[in-house]
N, C-alpha and C positions, 0 to 999 in steps of 0.2 A: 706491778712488777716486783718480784723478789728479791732479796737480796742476796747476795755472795753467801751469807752468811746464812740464811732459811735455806736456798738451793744445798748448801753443805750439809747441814743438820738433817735434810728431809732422804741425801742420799744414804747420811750413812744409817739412819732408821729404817731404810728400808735393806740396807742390805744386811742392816743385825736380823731383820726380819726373814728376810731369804736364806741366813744361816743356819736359824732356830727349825725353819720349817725343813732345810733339807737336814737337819740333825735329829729330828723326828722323824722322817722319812725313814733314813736310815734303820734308827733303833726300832720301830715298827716292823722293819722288813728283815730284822734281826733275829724278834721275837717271832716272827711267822713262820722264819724258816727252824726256826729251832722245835716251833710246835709241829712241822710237819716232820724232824725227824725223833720226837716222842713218839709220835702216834704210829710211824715206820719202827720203830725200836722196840711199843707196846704194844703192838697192833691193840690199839684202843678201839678203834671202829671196825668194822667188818672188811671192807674193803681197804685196808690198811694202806698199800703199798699205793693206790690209787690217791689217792686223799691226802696220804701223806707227800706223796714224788708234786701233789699241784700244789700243797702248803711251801713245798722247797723252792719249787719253782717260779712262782710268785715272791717268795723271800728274797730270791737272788735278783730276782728282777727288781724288787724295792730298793735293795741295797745296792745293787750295781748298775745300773739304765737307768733307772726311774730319776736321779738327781741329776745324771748327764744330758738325759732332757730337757731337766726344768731349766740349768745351765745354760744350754744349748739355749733356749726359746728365750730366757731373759735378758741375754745378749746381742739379740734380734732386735729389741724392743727400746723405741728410741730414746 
């Protein structure tokens, strides 16, 4: 059995740990959406507007959904 005191220590590691991961999330899904609108701004690829409108879109989706999920599901979890 555990104590009061390991129980405390192991929540709050995990939930620095749930911070750091949705704070990479985020700046991941920061930088994707910024490269997709480089590539819409330079049409660097051929299919620019293509390639780039899925890099935004994915971007917004990391930065805005994607940690309200993980949120959502960790709070689920007993």
């Amino acid at each position: 059995m555990n104590s009061p005191k390991d129980d405390a220590a192991a929540a709050e590691m995990r939930a620095r740990s749930r911070f750091v991961l949705l704070s990479l999330i985020r700046f991941s899904g920061a930088i994707i959406a910024l490269a997709g609108a480089v590539v819409v701004g330079r049409r660097l690829v051929e299919p620019a507007e293509i390639i780039g409108g899925l890099l935004l879109a994915l971007g917004a989706f990391e930065v805005i959904l994607l940690p309200t999920i993980l949120v959502r599901n960790w709070k689920k979890q007993p």
